[in-house]
N, CA, C and O atoms as CSV, one atom per row, in Angstrom:
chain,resi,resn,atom,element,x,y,z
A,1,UNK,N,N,-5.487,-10.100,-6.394
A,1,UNK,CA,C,-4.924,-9.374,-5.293
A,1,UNK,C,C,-4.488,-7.994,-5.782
A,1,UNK,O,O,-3.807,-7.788,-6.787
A,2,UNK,N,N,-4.993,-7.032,-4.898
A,2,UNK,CA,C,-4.619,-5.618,-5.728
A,2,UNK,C,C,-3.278,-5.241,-4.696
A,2,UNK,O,O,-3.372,-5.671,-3.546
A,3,UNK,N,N,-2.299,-4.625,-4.979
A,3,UNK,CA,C,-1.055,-4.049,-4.573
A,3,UNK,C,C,-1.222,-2.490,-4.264
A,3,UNK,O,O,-1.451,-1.785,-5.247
A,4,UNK,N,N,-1.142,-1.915,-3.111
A,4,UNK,CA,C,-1.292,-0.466,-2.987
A,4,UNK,C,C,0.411,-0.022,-2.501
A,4,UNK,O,O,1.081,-0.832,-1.861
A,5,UNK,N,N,1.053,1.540,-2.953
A,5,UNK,CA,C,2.047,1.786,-2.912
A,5,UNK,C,C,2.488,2.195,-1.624
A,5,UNK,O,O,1.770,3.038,-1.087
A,6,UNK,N,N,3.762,1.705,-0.818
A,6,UNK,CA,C,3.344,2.549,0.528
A,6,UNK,C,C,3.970,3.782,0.210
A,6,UNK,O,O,4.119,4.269,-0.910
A,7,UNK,N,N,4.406,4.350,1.578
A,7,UNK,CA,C,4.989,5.924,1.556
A,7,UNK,C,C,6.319,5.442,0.525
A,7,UNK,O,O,6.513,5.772,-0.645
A,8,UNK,N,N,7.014,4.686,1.272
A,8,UNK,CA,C,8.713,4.243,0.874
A,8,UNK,C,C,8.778,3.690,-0.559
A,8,UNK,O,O,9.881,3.607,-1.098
A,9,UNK,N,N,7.223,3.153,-1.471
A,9,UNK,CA,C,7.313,2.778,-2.601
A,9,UNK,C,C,7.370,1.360,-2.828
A,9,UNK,O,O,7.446,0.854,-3.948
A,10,UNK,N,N,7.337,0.808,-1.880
A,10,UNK,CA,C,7.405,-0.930,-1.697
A,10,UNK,C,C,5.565,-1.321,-1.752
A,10,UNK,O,O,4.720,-0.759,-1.055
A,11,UNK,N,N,5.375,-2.112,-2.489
A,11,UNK,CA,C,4.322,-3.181,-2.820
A,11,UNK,C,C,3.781,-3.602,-1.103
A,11,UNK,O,O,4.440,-4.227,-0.271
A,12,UNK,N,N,2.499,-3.074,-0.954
A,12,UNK,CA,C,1.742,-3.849,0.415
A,12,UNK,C,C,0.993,-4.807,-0.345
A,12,UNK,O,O,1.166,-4.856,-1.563
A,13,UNK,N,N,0.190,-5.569,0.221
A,13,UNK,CA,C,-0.724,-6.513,-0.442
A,13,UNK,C,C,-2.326,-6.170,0.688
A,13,UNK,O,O,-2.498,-6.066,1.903
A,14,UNK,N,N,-3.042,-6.106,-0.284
A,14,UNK,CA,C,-4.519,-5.509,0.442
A,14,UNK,C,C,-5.271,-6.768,0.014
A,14,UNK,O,O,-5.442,-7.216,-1.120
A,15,UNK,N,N,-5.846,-7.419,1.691
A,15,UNK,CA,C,-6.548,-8.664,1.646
A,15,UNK,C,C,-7.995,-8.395,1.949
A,15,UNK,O,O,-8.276,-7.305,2.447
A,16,UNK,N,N,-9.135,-9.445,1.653
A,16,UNK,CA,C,-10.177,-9.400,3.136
A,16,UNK,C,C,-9.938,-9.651,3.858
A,16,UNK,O,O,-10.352,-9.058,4.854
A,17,UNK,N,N,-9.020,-10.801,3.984
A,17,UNK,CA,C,-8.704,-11.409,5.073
A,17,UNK,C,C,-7.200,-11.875,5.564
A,17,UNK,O,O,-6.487,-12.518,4.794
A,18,UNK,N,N,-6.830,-11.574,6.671
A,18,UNK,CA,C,-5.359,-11.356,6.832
A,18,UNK,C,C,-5.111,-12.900,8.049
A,18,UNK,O,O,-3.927,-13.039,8.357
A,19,UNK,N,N,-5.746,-13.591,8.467
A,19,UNK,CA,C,-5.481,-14.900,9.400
A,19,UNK,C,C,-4.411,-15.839,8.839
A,19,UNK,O,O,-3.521,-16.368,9.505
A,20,UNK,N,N,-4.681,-16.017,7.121
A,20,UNK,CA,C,-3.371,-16.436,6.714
A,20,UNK,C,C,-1.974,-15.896,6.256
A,20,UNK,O,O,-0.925,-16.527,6.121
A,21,UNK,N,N,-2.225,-14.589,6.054
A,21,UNK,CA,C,-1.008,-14.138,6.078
A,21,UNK,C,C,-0.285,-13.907,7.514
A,21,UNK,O,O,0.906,-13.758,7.789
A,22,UNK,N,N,-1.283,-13.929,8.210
A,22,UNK,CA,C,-0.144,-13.779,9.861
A,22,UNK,C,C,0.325,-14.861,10.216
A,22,UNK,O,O,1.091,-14.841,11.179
A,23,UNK,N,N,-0.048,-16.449,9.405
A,23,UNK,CA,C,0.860,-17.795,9.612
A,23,UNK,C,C,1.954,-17.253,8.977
A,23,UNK,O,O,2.921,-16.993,9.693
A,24,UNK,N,N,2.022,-17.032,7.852
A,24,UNK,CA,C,2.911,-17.381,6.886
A,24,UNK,C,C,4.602,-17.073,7.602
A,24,UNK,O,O,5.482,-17.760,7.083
A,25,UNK,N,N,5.057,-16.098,8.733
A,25,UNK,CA,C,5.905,-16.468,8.939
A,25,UNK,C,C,5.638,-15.775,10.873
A,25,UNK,O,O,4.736,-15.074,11.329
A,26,UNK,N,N,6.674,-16.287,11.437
A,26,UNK,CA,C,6.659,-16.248,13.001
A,26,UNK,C,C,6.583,-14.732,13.220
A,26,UNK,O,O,5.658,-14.363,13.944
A,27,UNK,N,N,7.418,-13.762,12.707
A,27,UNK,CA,C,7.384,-12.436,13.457
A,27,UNK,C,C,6.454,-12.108,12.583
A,27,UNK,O,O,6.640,-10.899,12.446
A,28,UNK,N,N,5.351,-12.481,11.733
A,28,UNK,CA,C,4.344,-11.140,11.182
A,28,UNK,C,C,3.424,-10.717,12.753
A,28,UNK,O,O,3.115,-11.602,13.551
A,29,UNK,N,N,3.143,-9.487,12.944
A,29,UNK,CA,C,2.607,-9.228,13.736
A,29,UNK,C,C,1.073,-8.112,13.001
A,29,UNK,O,O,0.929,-7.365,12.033
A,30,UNK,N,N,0.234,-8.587,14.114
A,30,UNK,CA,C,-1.142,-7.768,13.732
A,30,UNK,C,C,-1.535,-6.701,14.632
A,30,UNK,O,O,-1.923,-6.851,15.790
A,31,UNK,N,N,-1.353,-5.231,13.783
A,31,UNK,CA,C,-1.463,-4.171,14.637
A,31,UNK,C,C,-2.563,-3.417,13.850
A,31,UNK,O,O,-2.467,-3.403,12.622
A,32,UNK,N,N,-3.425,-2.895,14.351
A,32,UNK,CA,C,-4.741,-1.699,14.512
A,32,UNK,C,C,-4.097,-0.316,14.543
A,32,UNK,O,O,-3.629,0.202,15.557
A,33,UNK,N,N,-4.127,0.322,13.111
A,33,UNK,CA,C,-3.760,1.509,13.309
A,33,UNK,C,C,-4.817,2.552,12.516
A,33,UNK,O,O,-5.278,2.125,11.457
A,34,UNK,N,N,-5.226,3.881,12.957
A,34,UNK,CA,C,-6.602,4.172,12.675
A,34,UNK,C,C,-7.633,3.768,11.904
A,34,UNK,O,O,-8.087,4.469,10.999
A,35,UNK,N,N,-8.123,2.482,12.239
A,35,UNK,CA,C,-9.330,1.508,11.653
A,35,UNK,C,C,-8.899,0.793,10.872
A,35,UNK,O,O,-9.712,-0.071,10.542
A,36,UNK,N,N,-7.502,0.708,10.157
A,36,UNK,CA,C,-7.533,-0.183,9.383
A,36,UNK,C,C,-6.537,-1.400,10.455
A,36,UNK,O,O,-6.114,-1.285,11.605
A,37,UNK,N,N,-6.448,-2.436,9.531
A,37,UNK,CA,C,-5.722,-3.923,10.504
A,37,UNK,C,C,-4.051,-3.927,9.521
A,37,UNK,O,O,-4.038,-3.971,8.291
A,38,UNK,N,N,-2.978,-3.882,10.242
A,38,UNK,CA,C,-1.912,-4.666,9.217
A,38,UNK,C,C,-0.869,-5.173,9.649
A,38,UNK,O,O,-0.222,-4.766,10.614
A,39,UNK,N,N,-0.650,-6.025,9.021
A,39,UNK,CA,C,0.376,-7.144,9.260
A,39,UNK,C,C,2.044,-6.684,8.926
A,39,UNK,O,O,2.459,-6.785,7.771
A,40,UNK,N,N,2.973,-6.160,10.068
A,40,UNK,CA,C,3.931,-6.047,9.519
A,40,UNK,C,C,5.092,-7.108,10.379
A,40,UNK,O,O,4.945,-7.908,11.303
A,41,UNK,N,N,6.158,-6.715,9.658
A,41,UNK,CA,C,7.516,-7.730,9.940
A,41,UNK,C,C,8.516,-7.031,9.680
A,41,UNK,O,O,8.802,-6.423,8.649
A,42,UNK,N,N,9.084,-7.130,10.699
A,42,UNK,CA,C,10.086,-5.813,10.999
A,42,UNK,C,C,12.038,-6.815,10.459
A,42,UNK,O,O,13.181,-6.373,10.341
A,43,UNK,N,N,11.540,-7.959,10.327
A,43,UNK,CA,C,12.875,-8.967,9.996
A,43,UNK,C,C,12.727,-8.809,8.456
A,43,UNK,O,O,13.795,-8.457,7.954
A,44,UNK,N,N,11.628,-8.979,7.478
A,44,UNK,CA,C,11.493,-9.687,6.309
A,44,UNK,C,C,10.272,-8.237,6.279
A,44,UNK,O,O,9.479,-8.422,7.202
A,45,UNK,N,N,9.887,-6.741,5.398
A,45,UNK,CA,C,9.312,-6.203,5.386
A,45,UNK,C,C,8.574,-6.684,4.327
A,45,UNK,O,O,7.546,-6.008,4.366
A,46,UNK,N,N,8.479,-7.554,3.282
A,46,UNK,CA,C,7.889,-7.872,1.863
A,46,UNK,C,C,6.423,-8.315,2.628
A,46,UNK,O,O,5.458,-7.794,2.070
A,47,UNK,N,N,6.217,-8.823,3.319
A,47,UNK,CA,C,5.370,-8.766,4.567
A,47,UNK,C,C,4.051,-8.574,4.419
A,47,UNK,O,O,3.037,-9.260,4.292
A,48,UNK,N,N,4.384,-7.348,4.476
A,48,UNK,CA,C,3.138,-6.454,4.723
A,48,UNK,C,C,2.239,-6.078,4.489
A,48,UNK,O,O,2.534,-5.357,3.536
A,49,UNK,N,N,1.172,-5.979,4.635
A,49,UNK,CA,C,-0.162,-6.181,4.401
A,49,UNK,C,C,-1.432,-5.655,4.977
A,49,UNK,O,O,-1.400,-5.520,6.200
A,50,UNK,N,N,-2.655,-5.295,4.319
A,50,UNK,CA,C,-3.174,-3.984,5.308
A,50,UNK,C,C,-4.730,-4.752,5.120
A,50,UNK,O,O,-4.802,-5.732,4.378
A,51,UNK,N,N,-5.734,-4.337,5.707
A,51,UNK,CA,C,-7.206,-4.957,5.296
A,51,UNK,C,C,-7.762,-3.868,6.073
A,51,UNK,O,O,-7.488,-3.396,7.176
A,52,UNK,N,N,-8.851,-3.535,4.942
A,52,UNK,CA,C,-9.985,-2.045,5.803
A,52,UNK,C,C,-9.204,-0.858,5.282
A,52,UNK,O,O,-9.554,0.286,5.570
């Protein structure tokens, strides 16, 4: 699993595939933001996660 830095310096996690990380807890949510897909959580940000 490779780790990319965000703006704020916190660890995202870059998947192929993001279906199981959007189980993993109730508020991850899946949003489309210019072409790429990512999973954030606005309760628990460790979260987050991007694909594309």
């Amino acid at each position: 699993m490779i780790e990319a830095r965000h703006a704020r310096g916190k660890p995202m996690k870059i998947k192929n595939s993001l279906k199981t990380l959007k189980l993993r807890h109730r508020e991850n949510r899946l949003v489309r933001r210019k072409g790429r897909i990512y999973i954030i959580n606005k309760l628990n940000p460790r979260y987050k996660a991007r694909q594309g």
